[in-house]
NUTORKE-660727 format. One record per residue (C-alpha): z, x, y. Coordinates in steps of 0.25 Angstrom, whole numbers, padded with zeros to 4 digits, always signed. Layout:
// residues N
ZXY;...
This chain:
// residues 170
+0058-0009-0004;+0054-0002-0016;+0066+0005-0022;+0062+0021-0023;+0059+0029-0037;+0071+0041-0037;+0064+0055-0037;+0071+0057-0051;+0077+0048-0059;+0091+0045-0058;+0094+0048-0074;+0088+0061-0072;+0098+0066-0060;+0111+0057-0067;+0106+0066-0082;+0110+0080-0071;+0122+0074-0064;+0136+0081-0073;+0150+0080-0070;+0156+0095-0068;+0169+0097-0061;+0170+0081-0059;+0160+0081-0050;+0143+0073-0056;+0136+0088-0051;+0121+0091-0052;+0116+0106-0056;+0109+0113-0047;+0098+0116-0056;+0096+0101-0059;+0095+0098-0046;+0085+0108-0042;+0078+0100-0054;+0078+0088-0045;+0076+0093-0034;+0063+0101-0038;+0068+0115-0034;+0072+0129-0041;+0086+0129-0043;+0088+0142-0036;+0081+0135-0023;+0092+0125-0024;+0104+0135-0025;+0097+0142-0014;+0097+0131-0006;+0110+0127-0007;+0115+0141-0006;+0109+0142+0008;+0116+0129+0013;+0129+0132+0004;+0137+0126+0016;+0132+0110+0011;+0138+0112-0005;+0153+0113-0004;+0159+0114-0018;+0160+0099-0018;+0144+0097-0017;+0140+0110-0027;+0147+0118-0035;+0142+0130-0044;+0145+0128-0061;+0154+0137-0069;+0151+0144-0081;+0158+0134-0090;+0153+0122-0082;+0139+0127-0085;+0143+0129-0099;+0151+0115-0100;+0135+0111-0096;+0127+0118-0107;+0138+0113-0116;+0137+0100-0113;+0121+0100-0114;+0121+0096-0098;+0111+0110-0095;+0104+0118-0107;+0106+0130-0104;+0109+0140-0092;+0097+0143-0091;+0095+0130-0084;+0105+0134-0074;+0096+0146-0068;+0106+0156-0073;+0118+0153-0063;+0130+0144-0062;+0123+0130-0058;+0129+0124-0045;+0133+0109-0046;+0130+0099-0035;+0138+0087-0034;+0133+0074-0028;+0133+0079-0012;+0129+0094-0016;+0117+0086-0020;+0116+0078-0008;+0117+0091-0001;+0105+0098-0010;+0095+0087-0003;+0098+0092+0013;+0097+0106+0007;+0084+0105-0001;+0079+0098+0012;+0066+0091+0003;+0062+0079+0000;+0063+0079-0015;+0078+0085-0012;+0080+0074-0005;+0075+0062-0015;+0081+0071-0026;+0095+0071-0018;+0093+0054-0016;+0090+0053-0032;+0101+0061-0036;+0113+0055-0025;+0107+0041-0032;+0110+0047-0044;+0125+0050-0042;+0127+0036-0035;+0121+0029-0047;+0131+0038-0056;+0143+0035-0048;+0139+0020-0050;+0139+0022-0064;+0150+0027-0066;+0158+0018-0059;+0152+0007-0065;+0157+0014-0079;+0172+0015-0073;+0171+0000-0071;+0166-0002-0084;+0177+0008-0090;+0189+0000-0083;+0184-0014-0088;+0181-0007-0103;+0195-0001-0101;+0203-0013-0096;+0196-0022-0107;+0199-0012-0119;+0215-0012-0113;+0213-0029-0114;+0207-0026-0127;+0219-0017-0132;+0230-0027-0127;+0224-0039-0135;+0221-0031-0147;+0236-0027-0146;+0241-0042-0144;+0231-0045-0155;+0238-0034-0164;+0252-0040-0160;+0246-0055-0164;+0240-0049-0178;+0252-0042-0183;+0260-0047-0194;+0273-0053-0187;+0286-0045-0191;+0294-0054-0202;+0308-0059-0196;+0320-0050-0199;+0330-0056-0208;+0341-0060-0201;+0351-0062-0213;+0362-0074-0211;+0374-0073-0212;+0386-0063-0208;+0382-0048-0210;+0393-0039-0209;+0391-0026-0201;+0391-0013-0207;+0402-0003-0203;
């Protein structure tokens, strides 16, 4: 069975995915982006079936979230925001936006982008791993440069212990 092309490319979801209150969010505008409709279309959307995004599946940005994202280059300007707060859609808000959209493309879209955040989630880990073993060796590393250190340093000279009686001092 051939293996099926995604409907957009994995680097171009992952390059929308940010990290805002610990949570890997997508903005409302870049979704509408993928999933090919106005960004007002969405927000009405998901206005009319509020009920399906609880605050752990879509939040709306602050004002210094969305400046924390101009500053950081993430979005361009607010003009690319349709002049309101952006709402943030975390992985199952996402989910979500596919049975709310009810199309086709929502749905192919939704697919791509939950491949996306799988695949991300993989990476990560496998950095983690990575991390621990780069971690555990530099702590090997540090104790035989220490041992080494202790080996290479000039040995302290005897004391001189003198012979003979030595009277104490009162």
């Amino acid at each position: 069975m051939a293996k099926l092309q995604p409907v957009i490319p994995v680097e171009r979801i992952a390059s929308r995915i940010y990290l805002i209150r610990g949570e890997k969010i997508m903005l409302d505008s870049d979704l509408a982006q993928l999933y090919q409709v106005k960004a007002i279309a969405l927000r009405q959307q998901v206005k009319r079936n509020i009920g399906r995004f609880p605050a752990d599946f879509m939040f709306q940005l602050t004002e210094q979230e969305v400046d924390a994202l101009l500053s950081q280059n993430v979005i361009p300007s607010r003009r690319v925001l349709g002049g309101s707060l952006p709402y943030a859609f975390t992985e199952q808000g996402v989910a979500m936006l596919s049975a709310v959209l009810r199309s086709e493309r929502a749905v192919q879209v939704s697919l791509a982008i939950m491949r996306t955040f799988v695949k991300l989630r993989e990476i990560l880990a496998t950095h983690k791993d990575l991390a621990r073993k780069v971690e555990q060796h530099d702590r090997q590393i540090a104790v035989l440069f220490d041992s080494l250190q202790k080996l290479l340093a000039s040995p302290e000279p005897p004391k001189n212990n003198p012979i003979g009686y030595i009277h104490p001092k009162d």
